[in-house]
The first five atom37 places (N, CA, C, CB, O) and aatype in JSON, in Angstrom:
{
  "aatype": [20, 20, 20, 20, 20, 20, 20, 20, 20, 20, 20, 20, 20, 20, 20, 20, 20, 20, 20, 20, 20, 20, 20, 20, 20, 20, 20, 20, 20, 20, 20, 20, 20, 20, 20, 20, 20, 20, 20, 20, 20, 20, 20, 20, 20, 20, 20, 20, 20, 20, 20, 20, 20, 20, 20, 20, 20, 20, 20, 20, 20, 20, 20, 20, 20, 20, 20, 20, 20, 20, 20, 20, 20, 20, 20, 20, 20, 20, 20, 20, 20, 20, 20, 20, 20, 20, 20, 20, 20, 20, 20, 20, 20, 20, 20, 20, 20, 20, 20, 20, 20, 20, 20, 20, 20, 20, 20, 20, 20, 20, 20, 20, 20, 20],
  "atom_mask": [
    [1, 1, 1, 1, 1],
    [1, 1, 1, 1, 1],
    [1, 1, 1, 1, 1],
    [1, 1, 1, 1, 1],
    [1, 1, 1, 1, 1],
    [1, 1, 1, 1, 1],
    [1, 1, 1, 1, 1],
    [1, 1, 1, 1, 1],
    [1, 1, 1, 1, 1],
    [1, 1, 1, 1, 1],
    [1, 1, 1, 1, 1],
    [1, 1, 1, 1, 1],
    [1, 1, 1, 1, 1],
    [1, 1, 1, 1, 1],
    [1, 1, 1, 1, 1],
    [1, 1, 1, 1, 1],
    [1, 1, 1, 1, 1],
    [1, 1, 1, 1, 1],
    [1, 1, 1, 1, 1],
    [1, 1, 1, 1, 1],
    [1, 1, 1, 1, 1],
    [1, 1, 1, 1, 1],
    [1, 1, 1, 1, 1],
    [1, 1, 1, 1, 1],
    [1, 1, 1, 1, 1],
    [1, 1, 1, 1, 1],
    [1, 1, 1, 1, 1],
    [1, 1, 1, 1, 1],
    [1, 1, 1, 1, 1],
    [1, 1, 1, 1, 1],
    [1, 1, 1, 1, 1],
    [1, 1, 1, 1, 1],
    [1, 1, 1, 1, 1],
    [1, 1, 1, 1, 1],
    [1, 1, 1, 1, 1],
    [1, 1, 1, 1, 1],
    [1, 1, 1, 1, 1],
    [1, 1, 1, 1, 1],
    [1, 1, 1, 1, 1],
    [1, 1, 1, 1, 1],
    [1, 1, 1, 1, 1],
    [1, 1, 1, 1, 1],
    [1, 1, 1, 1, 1],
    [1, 1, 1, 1, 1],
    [1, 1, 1, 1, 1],
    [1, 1, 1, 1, 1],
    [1, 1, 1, 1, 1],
    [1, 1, 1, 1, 1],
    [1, 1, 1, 1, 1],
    [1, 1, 1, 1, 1],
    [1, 1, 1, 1, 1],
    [1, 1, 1, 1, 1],
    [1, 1, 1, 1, 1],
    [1, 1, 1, 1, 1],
    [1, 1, 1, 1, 1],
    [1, 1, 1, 1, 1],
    [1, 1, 1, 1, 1],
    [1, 1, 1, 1, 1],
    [1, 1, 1, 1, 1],
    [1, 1, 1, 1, 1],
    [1, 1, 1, 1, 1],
    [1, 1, 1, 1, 1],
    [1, 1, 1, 1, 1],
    [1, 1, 1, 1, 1],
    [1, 1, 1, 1, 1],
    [1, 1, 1, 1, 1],
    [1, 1, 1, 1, 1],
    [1, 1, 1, 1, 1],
    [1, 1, 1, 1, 1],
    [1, 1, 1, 1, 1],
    [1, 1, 1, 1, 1],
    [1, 1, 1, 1, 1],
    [1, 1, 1, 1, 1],
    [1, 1, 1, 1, 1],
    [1, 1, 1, 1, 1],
    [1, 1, 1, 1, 1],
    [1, 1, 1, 1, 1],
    [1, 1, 1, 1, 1],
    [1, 1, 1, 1, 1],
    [1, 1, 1, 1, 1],
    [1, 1, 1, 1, 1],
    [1, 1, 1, 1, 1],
    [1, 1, 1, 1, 1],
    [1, 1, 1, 1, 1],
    [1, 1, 1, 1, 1],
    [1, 1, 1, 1, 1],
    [1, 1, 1, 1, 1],
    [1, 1, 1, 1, 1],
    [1, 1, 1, 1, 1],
    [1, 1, 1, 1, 1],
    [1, 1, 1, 1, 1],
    [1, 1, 1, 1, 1],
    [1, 1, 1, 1, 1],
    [1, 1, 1, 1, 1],
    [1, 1, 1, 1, 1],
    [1, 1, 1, 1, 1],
    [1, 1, 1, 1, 1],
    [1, 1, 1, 1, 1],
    [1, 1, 1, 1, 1],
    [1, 1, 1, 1, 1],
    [1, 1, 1, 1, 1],
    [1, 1, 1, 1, 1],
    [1, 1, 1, 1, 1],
    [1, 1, 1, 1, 1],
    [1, 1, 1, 1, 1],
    [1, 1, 1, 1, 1],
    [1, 1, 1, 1, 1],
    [1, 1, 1, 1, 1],
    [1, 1, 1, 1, 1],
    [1, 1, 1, 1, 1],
    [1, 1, 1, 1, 1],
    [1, 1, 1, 1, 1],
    [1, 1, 1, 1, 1],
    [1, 1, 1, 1, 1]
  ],
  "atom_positions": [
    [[13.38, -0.22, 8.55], [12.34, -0.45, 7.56], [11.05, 0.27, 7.91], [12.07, -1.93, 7.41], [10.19, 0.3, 7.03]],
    [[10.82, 0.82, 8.99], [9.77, 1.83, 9.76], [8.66, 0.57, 9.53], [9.34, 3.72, 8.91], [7.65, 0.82, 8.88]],
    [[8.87, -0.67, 10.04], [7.54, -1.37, 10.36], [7.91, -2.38, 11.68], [6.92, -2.31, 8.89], [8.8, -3.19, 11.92]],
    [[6.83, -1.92, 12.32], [7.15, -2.43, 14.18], [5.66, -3.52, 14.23], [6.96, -0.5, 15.85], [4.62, -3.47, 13.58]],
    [[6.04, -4.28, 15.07], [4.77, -5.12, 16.01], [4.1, -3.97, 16.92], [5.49, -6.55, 17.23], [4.73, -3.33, 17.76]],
    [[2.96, -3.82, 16.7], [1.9, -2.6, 17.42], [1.51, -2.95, 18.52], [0.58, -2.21, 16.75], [1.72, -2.42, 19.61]],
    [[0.55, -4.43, 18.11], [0.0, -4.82, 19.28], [0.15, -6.52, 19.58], [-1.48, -4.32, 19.2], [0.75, -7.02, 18.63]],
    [[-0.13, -7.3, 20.36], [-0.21, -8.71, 19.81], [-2.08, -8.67, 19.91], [0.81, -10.12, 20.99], [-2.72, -8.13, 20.81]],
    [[-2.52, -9.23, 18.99], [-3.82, -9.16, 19.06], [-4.37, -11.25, 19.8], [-4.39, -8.52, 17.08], [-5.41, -11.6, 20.37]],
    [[-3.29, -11.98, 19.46], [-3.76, -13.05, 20.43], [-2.48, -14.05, 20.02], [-5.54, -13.72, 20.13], [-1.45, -13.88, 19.36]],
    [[-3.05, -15.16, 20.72], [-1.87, -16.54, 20.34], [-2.99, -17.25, 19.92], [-0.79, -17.49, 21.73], [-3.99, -17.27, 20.64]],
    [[-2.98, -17.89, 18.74], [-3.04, -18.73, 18.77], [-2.18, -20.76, 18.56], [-3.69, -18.12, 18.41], [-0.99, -20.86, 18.83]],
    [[-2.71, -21.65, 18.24], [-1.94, -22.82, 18.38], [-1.84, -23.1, 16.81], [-2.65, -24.04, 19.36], [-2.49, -22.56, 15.92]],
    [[-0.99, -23.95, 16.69], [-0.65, -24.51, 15.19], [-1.18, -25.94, 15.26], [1.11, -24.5, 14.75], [-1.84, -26.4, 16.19]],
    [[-0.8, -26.58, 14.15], [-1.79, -28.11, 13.88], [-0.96, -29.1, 14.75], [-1.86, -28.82, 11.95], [-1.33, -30.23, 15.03]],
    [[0.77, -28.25, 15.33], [1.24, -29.56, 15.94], [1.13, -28.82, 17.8], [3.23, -30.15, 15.17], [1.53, -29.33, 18.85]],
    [[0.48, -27.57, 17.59], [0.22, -27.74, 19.1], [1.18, -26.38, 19.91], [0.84, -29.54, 19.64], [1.14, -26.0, 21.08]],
    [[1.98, -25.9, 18.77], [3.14, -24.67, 19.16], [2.34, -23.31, 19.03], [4.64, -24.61, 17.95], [1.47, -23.16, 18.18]],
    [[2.68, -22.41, 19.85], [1.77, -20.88, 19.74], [2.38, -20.35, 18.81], [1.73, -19.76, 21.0], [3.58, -20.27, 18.57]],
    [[1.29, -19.92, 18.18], [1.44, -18.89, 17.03], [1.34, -17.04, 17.53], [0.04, -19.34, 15.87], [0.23, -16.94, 18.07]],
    [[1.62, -16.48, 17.54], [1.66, -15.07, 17.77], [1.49, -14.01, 16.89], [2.63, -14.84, 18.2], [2.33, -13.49, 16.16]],
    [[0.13, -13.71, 17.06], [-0.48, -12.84, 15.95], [-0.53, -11.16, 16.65], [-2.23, -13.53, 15.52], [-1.06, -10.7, 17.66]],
    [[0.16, -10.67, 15.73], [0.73, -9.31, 15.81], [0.04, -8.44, 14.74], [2.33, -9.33, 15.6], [0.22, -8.64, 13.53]],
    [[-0.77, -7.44, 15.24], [-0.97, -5.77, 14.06], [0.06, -5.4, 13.97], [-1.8, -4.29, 14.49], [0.73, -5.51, 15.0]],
    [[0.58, -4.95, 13.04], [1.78, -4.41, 12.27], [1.55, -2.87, 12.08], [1.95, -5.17, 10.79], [0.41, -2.53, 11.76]],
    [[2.32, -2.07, 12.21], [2.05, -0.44, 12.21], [3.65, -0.35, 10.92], [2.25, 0.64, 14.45], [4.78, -0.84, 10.9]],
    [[2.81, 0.6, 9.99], [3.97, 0.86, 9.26], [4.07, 2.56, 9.34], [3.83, 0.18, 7.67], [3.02, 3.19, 9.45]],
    [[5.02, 3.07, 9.29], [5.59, 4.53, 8.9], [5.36, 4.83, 7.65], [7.02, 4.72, 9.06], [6.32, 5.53, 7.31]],
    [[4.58, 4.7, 6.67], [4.59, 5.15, 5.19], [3.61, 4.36, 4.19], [6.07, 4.98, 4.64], [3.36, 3.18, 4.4]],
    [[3.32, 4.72, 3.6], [2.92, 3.94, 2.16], [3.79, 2.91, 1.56], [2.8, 4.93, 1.03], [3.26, 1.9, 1.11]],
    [[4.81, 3.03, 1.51], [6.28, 2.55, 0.87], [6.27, 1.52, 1.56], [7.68, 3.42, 1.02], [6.14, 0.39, 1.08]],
    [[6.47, 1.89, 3.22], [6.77, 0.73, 3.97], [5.67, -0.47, 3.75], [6.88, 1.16, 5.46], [6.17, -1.53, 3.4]],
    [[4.82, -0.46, 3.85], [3.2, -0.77, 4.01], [3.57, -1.81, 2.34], [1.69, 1.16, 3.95], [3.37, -3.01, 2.13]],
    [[3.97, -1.11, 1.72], [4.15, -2.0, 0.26], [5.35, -2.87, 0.46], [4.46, -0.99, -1.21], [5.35, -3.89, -0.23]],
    [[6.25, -2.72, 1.16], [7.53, -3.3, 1.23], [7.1, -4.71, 1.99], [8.69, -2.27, 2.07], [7.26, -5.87, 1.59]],
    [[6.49, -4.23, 3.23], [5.94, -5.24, 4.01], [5.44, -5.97, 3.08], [5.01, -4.9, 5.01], [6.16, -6.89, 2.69]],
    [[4.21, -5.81, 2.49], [3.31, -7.08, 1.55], [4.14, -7.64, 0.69], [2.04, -6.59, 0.57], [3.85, -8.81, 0.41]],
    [[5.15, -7.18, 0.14], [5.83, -7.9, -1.16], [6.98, -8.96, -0.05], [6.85, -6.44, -2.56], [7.13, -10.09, -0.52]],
    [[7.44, -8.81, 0.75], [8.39, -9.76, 1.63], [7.39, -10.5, 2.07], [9.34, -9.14, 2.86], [7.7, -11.68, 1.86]],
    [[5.8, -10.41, 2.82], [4.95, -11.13, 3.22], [4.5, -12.11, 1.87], [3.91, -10.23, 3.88], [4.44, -13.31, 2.16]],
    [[4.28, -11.89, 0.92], [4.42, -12.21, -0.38], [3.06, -12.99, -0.09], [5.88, -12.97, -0.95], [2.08, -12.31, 0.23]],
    [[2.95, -14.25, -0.17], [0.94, -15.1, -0.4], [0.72, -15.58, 1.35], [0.85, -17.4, -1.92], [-0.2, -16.28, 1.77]],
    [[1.97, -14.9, 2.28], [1.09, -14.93, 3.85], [1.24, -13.86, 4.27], [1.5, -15.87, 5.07], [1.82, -13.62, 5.33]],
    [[0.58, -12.74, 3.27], [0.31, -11.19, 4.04], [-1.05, -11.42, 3.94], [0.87, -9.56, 3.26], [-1.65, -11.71, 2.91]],
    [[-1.59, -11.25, 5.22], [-2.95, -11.1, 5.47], [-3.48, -10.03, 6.42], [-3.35, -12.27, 5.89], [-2.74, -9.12, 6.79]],
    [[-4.83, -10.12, 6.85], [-5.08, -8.47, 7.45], [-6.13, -9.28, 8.91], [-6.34, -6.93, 5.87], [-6.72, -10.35, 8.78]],
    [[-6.12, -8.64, 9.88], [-6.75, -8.95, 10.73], [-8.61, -8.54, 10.33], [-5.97, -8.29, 11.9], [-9.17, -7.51, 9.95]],
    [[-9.01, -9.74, 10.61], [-10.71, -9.99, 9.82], [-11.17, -8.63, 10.52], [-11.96, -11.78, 10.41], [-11.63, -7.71, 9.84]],
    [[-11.03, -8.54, 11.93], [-11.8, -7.23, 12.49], [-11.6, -5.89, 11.68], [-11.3, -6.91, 14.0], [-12.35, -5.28, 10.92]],
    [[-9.91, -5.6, 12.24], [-9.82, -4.63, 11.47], [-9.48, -3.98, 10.56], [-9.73, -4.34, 11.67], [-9.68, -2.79, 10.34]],
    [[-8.73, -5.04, 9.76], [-8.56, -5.06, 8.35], [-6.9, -4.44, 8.27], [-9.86, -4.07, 7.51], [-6.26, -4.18, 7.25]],
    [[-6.5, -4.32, 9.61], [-4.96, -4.13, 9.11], [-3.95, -5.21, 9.2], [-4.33, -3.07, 9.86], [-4.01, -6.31, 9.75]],
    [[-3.24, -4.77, 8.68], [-1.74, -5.97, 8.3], [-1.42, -6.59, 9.4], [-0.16, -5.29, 7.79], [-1.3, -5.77, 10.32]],
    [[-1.16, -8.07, 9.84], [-0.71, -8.1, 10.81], [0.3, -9.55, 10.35], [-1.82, -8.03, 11.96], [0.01, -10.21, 9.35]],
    [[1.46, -9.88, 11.24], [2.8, -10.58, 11.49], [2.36, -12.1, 12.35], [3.92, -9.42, 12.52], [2.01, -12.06, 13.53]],
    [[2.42, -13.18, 11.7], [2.69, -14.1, 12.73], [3.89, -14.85, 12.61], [1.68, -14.95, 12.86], [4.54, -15.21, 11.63]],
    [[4.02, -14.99, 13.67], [5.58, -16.02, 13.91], [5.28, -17.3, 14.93], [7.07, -14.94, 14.85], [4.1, -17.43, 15.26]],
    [[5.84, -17.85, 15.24], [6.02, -18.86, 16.2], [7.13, -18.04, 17.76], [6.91, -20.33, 15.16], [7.01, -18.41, 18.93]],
    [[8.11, -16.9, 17.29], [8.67, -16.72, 18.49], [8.27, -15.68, 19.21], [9.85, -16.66, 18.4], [7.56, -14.85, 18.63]],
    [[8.6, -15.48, 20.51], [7.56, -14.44, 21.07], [8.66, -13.26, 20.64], [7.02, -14.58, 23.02], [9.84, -13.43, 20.32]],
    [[7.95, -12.04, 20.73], [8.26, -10.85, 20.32], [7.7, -9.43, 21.8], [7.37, -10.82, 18.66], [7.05, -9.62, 22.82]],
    [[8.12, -8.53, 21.43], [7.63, -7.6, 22.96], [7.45, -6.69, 21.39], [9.1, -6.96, 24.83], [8.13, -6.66, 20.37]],
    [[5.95, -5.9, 21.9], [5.2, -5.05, 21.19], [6.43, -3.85, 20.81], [3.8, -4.53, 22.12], [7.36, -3.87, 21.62]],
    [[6.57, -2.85, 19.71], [7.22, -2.19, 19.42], [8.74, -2.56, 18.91], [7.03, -1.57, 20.26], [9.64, -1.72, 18.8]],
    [[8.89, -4.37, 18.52], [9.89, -4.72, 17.99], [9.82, -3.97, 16.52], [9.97, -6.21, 18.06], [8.81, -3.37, 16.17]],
    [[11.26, -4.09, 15.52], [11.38, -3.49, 14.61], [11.16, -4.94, 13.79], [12.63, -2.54, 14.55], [11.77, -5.96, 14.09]],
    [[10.0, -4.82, 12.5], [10.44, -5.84, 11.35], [11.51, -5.49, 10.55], [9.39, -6.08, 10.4], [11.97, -4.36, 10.74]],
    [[12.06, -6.23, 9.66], [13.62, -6.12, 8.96], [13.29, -7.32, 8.28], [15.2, -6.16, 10.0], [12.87, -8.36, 8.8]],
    [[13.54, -7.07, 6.91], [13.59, -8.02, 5.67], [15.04, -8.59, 5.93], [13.37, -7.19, 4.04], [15.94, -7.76, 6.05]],
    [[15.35, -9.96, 6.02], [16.35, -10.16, 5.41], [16.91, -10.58, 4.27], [16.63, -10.52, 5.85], [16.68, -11.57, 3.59]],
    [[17.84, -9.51, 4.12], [18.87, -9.61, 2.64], [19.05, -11.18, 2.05], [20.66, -9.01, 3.05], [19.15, -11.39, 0.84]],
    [[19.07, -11.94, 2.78], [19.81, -13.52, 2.06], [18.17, -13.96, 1.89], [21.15, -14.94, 3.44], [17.96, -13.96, 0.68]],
    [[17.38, -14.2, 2.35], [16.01, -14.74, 1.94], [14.92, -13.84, 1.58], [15.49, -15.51, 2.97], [13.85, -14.32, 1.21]],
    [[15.11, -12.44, 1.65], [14.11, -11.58, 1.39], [12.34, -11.81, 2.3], [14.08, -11.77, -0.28], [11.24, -11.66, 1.76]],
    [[12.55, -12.12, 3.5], [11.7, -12.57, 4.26], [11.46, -11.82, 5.56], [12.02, -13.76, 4.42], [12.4, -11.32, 6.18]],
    [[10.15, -11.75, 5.97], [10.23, -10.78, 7.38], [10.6, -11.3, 8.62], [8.95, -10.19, 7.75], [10.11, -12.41, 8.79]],
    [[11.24, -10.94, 9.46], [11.42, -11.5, 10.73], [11.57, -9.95, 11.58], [12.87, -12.68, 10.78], [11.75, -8.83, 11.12]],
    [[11.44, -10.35, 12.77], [11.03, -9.58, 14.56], [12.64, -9.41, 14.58], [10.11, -10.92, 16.31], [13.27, -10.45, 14.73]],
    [[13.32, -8.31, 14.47], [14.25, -7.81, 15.11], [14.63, -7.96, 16.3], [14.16, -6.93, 15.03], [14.64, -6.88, 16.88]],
    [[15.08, -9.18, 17.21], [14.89, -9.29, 18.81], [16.18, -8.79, 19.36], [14.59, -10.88, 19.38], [16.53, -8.8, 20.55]],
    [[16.71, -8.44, 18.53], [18.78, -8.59, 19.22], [18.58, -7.83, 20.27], [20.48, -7.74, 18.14], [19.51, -8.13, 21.01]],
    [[18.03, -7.12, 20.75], [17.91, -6.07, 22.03], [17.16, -7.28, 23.25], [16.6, -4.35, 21.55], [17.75, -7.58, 24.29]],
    [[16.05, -7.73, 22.92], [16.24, -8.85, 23.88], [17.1, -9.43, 24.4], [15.9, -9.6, 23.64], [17.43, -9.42, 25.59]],
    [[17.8, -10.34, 22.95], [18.9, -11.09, 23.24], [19.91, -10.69, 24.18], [19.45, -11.29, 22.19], [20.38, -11.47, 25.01]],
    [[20.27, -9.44, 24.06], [21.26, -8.67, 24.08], [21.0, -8.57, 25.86], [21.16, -7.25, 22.95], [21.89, -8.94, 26.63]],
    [[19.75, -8.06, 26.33], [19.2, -8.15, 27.67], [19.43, -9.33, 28.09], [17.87, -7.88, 27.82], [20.12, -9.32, 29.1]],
    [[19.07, -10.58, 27.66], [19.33, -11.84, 28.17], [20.43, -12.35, 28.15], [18.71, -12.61, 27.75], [20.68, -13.29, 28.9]],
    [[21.24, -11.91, 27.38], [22.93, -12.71, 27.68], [23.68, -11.89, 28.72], [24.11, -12.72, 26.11], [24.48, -12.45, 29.48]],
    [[23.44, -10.42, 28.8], [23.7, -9.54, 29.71], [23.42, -10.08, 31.24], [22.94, -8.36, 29.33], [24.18, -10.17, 32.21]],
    [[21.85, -10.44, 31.05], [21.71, -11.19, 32.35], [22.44, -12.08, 33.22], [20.94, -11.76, 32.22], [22.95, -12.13, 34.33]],
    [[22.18, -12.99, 31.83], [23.17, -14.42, 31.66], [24.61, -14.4, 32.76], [23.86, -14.46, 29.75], [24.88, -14.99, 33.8]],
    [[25.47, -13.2, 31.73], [26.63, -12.79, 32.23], [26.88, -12.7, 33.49], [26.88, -11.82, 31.83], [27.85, -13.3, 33.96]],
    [[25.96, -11.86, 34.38], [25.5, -11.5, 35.36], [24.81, -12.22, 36.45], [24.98, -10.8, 35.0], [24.58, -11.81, 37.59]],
    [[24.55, -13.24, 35.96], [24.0, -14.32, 37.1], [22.39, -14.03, 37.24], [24.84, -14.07, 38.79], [21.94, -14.59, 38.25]],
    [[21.66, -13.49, 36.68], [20.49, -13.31, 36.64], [19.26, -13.43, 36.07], [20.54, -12.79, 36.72], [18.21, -12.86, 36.37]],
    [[19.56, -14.39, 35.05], [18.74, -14.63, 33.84], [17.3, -15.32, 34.22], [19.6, -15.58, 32.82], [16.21, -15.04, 33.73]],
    [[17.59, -16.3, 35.23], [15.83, -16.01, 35.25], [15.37, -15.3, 35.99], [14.95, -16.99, 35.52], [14.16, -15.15, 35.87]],
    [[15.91, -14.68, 36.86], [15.17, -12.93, 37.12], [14.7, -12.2, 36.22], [16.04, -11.86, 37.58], [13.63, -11.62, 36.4]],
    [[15.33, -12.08, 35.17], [15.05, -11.27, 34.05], [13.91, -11.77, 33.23], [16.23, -11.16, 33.23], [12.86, -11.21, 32.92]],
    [[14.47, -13.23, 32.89], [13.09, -14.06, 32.15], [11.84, -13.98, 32.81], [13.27, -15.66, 32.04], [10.88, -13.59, 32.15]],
    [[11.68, -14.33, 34.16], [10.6, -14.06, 34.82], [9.9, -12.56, 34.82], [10.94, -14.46, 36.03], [8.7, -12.43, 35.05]],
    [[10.9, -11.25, 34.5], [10.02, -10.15, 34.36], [9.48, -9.98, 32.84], [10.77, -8.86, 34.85], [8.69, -9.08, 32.53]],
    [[9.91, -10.81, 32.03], [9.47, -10.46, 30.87], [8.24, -11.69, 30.59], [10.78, -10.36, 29.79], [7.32, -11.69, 29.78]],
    [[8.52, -12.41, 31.31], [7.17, -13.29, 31.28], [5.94, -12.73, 32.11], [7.48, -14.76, 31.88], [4.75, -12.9, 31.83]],
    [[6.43, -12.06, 33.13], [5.32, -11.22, 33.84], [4.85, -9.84, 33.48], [5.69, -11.06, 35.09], [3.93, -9.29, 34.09]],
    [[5.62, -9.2, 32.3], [5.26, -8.38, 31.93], [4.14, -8.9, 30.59], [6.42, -7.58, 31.81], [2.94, -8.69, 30.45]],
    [[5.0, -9.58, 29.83], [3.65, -10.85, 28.53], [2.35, -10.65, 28.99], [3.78, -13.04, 28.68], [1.47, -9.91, 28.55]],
    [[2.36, -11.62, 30.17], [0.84, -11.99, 30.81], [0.08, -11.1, 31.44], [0.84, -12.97, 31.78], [-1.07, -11.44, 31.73]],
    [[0.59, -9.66, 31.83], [-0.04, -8.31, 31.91], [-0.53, -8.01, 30.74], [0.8, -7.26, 32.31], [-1.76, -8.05, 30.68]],
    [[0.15, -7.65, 29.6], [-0.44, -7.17, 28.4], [-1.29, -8.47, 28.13], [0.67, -6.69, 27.19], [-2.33, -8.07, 27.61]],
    [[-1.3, -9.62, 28.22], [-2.16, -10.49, 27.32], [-3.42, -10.24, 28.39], [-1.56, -12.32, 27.0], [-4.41, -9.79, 27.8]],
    [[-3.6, -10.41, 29.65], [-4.6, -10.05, 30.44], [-5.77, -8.7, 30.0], [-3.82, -9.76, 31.67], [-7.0, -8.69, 29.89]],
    [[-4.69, -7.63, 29.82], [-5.64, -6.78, 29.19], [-6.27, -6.53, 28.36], [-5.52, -6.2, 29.11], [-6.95, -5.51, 28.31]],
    [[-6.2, -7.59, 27.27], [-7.24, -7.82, 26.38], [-8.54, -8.23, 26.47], [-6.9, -8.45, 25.76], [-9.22, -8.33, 25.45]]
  ]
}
């Protein structure tokens, strides 16, 4: 769909207390950029600073995920299967919170540098 998570610009919390994950959105096109808003449909909104599009979800995501409408609800969601795909691999392998732990230590690097 040429529209990725760019940056996470912060977390914030929801009313029951769960992180929210607010993402700038980078699109490849005009097209895309329209595709995005019509699946975002009355919760496409733009970051107040800088006025571009940005994604929130509740699940965490690693910057440069792919968005993807899905076909049965016409709705945006974070492409993670390559995560997944890393973590059951792990799994397999006997190593999964090795793995979890580098991707949690890699998170809190990028969130630091903000």
């Amino acid at each position: 769909m040429e529209i990725k998570l760019k940056k996470l610009l912060r977390i914030n919390k929801t009313s029951t207390g769960a992180p929210l994950y607010i993402f700038e959105v980078e699109t490849a096109s005009e097209e895309a950029l329209a595709k995005f808003k019509k699946a975002q449909g009355e919760h496409y909104t733009t970051d107040k600073e800088t006025q571009k599009p940005v994604y929130m979800t509740q699940f965490p995501s690693i910057e440069g995920t792919e968005l993807k409408v899905s076909e049965k609800s016409g709705k945006i969601y974070a492409d993670n299967s390559e995560m997944e795909k890393t973590l059951a691999t792990a799994k397999a392998l006997g190593c999964e919170d090795a793995v979890k732990a580098e991707l949690a230590k890699d998170l809190v690097a990028k969130l630091l540098k903000r």
